[in-house]
mmCIF file as Biopython writes it, N, C-alpha, C and O atoms, coordinates in Angstrom:
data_model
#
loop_
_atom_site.group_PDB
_atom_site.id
_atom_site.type_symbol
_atom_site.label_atom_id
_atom_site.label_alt_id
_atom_site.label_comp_id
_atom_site.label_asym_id
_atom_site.label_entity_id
_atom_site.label_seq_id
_atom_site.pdbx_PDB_ins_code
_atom_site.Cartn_x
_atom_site.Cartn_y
_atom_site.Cartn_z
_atom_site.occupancy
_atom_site.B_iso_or_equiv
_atom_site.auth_seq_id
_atom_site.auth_asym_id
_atom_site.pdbx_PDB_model_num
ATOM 1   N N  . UNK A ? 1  ? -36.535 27.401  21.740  1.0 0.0 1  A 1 
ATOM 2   C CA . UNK A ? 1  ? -36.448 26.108  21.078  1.0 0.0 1  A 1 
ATOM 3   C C  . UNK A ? 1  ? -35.342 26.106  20.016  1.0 0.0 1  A 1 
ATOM 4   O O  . UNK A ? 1  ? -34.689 25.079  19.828  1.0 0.0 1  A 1 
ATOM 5   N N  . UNK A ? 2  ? -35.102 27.278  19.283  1.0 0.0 2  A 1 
ATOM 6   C CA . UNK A ? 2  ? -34.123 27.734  18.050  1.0 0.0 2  A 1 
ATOM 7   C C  . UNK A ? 2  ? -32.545 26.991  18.856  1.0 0.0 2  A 1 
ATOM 8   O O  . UNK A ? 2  ? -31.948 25.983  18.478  1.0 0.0 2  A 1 
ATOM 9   N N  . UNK A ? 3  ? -32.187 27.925  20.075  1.0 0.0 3  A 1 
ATOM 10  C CA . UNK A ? 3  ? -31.567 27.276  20.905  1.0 0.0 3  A 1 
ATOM 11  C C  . UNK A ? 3  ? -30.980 26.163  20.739  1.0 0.0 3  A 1 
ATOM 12  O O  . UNK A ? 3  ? -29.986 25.820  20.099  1.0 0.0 3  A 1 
ATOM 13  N N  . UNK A ? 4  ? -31.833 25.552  21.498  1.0 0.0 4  A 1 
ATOM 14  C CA . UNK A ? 4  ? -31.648 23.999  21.782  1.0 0.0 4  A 1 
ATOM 15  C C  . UNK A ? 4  ? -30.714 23.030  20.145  1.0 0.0 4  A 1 
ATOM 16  O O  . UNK A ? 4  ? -29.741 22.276  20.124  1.0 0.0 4  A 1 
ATOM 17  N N  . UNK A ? 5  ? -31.665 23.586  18.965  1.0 0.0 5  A 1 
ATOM 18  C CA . UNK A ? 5  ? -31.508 23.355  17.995  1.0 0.0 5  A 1 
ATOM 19  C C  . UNK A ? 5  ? -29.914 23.195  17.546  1.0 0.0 5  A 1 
ATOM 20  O O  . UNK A ? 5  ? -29.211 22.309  17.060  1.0 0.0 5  A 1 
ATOM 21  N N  . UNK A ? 6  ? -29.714 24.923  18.105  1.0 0.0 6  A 1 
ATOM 22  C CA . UNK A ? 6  ? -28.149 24.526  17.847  1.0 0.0 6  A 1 
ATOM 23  C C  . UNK A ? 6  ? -27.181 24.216  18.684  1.0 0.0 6  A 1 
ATOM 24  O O  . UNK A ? 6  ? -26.027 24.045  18.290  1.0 0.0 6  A 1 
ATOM 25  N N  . UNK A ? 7  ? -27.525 24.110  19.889  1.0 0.0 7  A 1 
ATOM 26  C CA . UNK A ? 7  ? -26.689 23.245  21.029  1.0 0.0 7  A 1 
ATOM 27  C C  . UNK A ? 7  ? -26.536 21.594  20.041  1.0 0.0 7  A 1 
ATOM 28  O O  . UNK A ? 7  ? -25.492 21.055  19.674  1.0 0.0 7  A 1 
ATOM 29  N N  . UNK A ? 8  ? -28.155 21.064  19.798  1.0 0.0 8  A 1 
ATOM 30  C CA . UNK A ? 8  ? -27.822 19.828  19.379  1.0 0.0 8  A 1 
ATOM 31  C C  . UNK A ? 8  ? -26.961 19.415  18.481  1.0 0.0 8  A 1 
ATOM 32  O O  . UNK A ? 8  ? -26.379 18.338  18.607  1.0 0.0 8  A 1 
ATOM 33  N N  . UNK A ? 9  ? -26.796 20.132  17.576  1.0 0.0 9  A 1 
ATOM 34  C CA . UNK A ? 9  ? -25.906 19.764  16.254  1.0 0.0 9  A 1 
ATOM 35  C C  . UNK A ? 9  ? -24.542 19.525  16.841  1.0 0.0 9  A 1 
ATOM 36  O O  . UNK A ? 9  ? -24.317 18.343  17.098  1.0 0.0 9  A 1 
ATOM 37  N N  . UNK A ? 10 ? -23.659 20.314  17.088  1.0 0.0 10 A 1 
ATOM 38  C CA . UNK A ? 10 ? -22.103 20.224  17.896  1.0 0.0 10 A 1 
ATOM 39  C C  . UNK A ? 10 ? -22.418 18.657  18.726  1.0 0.0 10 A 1 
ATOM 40  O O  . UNK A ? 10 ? -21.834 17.595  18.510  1.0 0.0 10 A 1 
ATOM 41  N N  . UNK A ? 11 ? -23.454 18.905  19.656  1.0 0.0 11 A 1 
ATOM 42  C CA . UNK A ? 11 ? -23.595 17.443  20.499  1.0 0.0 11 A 1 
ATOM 43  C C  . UNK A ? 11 ? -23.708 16.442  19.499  1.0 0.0 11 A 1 
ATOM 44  O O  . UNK A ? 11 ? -22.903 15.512  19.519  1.0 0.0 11 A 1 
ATOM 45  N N  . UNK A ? 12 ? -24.410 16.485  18.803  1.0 0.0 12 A 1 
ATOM 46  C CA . UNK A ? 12 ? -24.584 15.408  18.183  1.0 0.0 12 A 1 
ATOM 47  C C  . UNK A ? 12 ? -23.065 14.830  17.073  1.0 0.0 12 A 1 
ATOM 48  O O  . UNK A ? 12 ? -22.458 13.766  16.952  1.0 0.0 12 A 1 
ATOM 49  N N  . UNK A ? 13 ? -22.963 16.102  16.495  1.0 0.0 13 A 1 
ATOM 50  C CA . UNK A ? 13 ? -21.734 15.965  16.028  1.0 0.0 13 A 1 
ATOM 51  C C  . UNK A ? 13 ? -20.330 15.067  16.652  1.0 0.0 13 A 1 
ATOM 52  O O  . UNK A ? 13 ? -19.645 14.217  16.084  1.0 0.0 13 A 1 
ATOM 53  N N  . UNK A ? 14 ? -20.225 15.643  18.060  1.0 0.0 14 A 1 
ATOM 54  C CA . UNK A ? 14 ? -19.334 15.427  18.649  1.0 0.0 14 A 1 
ATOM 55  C C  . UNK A ? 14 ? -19.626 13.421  18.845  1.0 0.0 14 A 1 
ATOM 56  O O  . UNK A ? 14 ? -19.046 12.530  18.225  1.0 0.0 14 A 1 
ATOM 57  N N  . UNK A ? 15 ? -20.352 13.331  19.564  1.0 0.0 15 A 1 
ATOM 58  C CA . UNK A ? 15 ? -21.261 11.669  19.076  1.0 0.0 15 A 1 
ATOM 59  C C  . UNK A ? 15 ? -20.433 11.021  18.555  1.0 0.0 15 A 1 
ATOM 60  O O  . UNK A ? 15 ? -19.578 10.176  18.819  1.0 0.0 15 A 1 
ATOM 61  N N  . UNK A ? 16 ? -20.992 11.779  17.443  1.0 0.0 16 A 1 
ATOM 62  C CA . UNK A ? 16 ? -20.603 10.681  15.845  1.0 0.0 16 A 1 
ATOM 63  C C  . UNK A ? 16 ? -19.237 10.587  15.563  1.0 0.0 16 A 1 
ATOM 64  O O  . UNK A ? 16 ? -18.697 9.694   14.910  1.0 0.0 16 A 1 
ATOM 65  N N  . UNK A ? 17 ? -18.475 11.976  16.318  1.0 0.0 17 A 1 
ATOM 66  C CA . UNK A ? 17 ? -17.008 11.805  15.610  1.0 0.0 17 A 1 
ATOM 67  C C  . UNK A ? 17 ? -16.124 10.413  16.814  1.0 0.0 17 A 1 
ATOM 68  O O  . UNK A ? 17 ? -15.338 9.470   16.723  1.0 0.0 17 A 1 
ATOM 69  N N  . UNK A ? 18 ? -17.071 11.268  18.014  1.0 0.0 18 A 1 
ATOM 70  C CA . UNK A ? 18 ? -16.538 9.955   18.594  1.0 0.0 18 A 1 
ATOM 71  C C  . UNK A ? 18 ? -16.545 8.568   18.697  1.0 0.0 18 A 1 
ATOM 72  O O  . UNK A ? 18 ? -15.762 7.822   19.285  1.0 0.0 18 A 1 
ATOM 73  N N  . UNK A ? 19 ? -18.090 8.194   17.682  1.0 0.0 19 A 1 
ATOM 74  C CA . UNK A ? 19 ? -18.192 6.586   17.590  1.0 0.0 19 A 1 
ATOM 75  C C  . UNK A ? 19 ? -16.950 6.380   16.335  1.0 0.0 19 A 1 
ATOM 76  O O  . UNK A ? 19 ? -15.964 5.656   16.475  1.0 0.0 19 A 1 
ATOM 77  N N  . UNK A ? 20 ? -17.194 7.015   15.382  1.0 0.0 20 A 1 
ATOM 78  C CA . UNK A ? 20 ? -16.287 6.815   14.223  1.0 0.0 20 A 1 
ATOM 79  C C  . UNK A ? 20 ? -15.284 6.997   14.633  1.0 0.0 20 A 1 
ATOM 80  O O  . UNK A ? 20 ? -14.529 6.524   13.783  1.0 0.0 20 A 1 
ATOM 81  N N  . UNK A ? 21 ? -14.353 7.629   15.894  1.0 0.0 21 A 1 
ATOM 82  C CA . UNK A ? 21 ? -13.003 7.335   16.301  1.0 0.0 21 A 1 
ATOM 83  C C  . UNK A ? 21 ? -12.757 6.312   16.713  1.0 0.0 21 A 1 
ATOM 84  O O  . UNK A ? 21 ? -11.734 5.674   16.467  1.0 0.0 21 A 1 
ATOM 85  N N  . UNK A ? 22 ? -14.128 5.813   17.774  1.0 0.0 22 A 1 
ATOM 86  C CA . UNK A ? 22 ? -13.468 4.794   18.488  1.0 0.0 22 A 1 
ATOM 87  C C  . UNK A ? 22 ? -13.476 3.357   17.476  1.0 0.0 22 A 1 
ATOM 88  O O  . UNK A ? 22 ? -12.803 2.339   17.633  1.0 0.0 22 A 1 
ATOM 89  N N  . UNK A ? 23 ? -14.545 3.686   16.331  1.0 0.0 23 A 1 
ATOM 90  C CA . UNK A ? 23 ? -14.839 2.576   15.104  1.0 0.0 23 A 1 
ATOM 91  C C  . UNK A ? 23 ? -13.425 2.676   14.398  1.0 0.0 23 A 1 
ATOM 92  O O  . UNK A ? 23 ? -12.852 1.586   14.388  1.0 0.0 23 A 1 
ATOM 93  N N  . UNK A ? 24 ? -12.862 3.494   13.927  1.0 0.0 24 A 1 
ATOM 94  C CA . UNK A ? 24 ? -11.735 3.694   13.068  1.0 0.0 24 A 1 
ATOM 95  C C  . UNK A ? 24 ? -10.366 3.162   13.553  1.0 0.0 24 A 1 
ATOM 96  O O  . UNK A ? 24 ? -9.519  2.529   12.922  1.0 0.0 24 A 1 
ATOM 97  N N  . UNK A ? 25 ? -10.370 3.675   15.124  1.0 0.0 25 A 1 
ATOM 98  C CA . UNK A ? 25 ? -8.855  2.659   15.738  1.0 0.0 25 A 1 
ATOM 99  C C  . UNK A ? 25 ? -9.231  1.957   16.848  1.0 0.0 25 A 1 
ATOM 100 O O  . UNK A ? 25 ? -8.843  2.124   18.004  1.0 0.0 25 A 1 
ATOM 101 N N  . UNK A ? 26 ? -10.290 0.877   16.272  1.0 0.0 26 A 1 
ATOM 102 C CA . UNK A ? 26 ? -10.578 -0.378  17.024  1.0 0.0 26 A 1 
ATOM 103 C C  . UNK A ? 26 ? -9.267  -2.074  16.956  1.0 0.0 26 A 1 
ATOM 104 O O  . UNK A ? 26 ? -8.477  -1.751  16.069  1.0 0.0 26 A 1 
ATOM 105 N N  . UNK A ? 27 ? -9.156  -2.442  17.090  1.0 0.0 27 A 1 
ATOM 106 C CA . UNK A ? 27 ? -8.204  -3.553  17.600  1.0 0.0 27 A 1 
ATOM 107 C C  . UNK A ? 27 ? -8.275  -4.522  15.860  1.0 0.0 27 A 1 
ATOM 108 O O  . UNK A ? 27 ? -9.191  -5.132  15.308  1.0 0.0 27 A 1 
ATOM 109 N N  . UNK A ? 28 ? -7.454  -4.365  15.636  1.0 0.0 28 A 1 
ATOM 110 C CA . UNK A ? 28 ? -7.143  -5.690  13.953  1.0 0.0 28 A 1 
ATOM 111 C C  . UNK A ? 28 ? -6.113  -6.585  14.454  1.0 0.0 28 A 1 
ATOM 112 O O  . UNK A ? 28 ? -5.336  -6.535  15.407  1.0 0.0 28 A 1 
ATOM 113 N N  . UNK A ? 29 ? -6.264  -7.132  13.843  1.0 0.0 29 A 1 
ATOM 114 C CA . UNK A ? 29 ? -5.433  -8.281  13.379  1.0 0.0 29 A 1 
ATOM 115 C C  . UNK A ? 29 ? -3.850  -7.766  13.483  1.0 0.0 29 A 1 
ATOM 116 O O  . UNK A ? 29 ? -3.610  -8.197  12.355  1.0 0.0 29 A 1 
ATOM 117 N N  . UNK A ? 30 ? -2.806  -7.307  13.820  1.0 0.0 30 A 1 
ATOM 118 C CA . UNK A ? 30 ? -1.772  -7.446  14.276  1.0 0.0 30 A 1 
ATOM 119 C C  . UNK A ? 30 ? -0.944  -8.354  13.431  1.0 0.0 30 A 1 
ATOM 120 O O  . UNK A ? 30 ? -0.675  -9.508  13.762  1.0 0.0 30 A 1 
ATOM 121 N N  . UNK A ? 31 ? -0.496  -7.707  12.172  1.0 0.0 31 A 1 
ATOM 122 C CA . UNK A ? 31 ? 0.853   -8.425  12.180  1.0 0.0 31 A 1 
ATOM 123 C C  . UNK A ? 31 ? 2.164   -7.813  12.298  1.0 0.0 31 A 1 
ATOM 124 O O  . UNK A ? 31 ? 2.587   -6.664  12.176  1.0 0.0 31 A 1 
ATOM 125 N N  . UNK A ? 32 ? 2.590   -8.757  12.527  1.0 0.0 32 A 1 
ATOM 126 C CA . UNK A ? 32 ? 4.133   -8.469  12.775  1.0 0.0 32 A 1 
ATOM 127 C C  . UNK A ? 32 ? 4.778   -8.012  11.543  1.0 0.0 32 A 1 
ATOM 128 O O  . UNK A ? 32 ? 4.277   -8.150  10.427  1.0 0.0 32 A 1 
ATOM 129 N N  . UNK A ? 33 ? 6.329   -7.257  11.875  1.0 0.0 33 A 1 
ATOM 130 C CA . UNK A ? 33 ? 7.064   -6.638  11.043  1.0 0.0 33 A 1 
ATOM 131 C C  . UNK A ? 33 ? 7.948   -7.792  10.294  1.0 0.0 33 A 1 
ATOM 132 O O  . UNK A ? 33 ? 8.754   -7.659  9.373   1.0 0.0 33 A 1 
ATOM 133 N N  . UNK A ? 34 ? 7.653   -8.634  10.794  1.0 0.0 34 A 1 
ATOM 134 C CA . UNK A ? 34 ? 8.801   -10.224 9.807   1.0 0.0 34 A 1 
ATOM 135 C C  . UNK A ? 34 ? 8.499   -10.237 8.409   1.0 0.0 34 A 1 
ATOM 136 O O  . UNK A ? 34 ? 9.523   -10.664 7.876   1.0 0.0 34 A 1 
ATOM 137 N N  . UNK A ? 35 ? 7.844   -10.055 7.734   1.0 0.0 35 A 1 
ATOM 138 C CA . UNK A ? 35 ? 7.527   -10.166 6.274   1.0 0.0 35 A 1 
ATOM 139 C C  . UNK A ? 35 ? 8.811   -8.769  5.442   1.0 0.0 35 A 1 
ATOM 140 O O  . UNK A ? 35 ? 9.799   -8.913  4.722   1.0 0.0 35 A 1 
ATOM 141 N N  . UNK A ? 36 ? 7.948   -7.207  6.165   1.0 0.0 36 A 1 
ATOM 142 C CA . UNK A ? 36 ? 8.887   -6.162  5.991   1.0 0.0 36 A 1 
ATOM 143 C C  . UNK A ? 36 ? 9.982   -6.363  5.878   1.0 0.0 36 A 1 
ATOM 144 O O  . UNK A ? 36 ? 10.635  -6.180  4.851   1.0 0.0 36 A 1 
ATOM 145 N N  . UNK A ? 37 ? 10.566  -6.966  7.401   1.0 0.0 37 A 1 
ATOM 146 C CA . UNK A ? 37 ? 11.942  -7.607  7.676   1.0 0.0 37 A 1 
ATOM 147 C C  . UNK A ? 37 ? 12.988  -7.694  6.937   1.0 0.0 37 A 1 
ATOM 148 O O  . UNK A ? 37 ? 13.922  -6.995  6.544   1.0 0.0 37 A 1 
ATOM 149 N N  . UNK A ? 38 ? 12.417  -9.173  6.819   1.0 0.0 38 A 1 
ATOM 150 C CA . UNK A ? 38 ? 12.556  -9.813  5.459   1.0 0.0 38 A 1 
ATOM 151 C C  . UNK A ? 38 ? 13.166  -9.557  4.035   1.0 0.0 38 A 1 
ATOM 152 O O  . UNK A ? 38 ? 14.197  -9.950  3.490   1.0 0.0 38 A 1 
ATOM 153 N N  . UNK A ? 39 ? 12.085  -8.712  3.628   1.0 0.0 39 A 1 
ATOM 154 C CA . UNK A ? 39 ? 12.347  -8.103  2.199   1.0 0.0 39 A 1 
ATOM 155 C C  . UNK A ? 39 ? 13.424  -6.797  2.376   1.0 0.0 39 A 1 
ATOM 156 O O  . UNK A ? 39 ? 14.095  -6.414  1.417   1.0 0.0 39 A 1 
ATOM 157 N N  . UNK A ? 40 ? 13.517  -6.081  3.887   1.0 0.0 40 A 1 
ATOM 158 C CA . UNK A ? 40 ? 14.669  -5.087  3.378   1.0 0.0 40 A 1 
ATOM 159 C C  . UNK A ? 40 ? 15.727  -6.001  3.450   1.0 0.0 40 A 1 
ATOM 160 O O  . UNK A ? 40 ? 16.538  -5.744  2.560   1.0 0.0 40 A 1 
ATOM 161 N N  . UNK A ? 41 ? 16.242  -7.469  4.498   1.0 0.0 41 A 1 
ATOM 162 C CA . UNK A ? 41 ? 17.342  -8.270  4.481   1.0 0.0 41 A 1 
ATOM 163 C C  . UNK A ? 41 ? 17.666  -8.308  3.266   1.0 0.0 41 A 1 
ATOM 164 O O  . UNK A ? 41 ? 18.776  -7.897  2.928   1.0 0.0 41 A 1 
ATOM 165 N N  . UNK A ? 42 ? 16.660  -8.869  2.234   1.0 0.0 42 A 1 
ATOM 166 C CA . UNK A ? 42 ? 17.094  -9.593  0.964   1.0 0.0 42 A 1 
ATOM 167 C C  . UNK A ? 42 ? 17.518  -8.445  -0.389  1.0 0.0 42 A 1 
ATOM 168 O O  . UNK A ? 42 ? 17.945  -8.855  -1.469  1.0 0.0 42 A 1 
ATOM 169 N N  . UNK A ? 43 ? 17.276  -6.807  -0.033  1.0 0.0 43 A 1 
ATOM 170 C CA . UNK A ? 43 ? 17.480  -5.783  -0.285  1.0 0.0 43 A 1 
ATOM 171 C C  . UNK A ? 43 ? 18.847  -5.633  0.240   1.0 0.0 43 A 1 
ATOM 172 O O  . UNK A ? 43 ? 19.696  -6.252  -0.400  1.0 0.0 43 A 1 
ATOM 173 N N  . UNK A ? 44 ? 19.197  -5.058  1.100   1.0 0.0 44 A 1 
ATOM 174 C CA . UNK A ? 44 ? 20.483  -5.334  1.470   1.0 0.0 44 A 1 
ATOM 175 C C  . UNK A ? 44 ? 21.747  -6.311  0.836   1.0 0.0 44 A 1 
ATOM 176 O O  . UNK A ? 44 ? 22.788  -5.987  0.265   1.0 0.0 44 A 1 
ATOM 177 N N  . UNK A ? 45 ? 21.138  -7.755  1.224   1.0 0.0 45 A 1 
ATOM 178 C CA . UNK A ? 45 ? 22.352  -8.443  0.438   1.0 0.0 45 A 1 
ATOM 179 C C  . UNK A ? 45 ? 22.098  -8.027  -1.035  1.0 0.0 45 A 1 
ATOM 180 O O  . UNK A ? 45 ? 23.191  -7.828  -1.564  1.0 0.0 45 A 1 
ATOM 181 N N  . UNK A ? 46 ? 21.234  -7.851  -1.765  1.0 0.0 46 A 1 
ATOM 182 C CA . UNK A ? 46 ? 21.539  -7.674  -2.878  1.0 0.0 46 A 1 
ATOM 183 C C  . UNK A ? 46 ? 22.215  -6.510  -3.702  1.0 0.0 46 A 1 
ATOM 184 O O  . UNK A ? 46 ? 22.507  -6.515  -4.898  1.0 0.0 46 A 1 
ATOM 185 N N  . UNK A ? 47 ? 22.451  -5.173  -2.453  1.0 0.0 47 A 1 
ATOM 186 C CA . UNK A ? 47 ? 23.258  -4.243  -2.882  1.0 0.0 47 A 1 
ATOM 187 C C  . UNK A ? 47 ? 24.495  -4.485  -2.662  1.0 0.0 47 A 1 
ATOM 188 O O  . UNK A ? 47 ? 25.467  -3.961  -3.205  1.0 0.0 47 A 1 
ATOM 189 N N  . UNK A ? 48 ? 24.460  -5.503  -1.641  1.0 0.0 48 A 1 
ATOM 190 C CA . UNK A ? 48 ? 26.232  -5.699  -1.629  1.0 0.0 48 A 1 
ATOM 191 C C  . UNK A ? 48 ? 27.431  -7.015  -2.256  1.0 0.0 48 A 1 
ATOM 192 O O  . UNK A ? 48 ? 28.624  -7.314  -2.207  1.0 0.0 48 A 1 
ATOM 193 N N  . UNK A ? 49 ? 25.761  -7.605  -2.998  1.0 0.0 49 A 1 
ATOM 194 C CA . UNK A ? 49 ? 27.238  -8.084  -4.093  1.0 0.0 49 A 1 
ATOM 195 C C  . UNK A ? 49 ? 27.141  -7.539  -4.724  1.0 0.0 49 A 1 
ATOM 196 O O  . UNK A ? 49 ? 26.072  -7.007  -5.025  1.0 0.0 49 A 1 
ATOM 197 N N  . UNK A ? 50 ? 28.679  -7.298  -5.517  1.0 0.0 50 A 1 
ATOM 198 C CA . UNK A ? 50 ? 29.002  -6.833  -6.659  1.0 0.0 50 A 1 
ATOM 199 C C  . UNK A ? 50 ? 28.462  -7.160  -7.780  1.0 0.0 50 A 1 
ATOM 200 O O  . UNK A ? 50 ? 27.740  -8.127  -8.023  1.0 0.0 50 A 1 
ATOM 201 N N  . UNK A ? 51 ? 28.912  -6.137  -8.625  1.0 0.0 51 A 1 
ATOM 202 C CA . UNK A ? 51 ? 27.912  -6.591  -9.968  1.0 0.0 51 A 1 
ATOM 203 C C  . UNK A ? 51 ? 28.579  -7.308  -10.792 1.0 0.0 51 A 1 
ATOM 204 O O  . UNK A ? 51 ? 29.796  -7.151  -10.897 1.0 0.0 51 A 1 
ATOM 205 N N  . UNK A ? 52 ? 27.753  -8.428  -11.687 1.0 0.0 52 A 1 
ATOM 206 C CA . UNK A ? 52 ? 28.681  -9.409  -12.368 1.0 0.0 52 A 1 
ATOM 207 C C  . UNK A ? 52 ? 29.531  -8.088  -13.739 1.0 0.0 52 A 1 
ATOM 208 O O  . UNK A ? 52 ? 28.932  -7.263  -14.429 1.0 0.0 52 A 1 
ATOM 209 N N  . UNK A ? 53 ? 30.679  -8.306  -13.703 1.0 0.0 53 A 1 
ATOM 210 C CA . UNK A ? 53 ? 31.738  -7.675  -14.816 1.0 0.0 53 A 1 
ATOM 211 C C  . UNK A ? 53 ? 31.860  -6.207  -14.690 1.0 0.0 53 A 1 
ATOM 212 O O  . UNK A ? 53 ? 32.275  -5.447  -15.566 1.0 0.0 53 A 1 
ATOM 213 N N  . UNK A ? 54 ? 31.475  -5.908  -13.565 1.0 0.0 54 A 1 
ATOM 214 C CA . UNK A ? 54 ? 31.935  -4.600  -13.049 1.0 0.0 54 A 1 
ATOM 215 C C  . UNK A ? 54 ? 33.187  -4.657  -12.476 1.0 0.0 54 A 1 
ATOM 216 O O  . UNK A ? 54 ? 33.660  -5.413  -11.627 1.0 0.0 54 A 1 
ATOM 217 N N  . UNK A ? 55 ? 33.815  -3.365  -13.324 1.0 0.0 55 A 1 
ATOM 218 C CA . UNK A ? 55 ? 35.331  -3.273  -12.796 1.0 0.0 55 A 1 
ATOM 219 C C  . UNK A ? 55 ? 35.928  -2.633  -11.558 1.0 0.0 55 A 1 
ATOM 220 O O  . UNK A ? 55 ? 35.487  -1.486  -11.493 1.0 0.0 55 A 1 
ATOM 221 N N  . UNK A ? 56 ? 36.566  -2.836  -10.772 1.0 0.0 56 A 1 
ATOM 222 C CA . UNK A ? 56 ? 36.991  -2.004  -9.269  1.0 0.0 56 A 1 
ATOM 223 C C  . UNK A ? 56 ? 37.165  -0.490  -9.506  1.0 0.0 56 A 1 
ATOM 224 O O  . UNK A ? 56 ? 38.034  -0.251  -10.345 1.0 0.0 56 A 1 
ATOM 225 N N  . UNK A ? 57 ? 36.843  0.084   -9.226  1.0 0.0 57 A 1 
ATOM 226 C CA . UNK A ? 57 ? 37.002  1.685   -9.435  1.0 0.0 57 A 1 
ATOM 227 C C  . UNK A ? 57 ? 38.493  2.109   -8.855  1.0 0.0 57 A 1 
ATOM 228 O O  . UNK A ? 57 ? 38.861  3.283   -8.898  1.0 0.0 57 A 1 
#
C-alpha cells in the first residue's frame, strides 16, 4: 500500500502541473503590436531632429 502511496504523488503531481499549464497558456485577448509600433515611430523621429541651438560638430 506504502507503494502505491508514492506512485500517487508524481501522478498526481504531474495532473496538476498539467492543468496549470494548460490554465497558464490558455487563449487571451490578443493584441496587436500597433500601440508598441507606434511609440518606437515617435521615438525615432524624435532622435532625429536636431536639437534646438546645437552646433554642427
Amino acid at each position: 500500500m506504502g507503494v502505491l502511496v508514492w506512485l500517487l504523488i508524481p501522478l498526481v503531481a504531474a495532473v496538476g502541473g498539467g492543468l496549470w499549464g494548460s490554465w497558464a497558456n490558455r487563449t487571451r485577448k490578443v493584441r496587436g503590436d500597433g500601440p508598441e509600433l507606434d511609440g518606437y515611430a515617435r521615438f525615432r523621429e524624435a532622435m532625429e531632429k536636431p536639437r534646438p541651438g546645437a552646433r554642427g560638430a
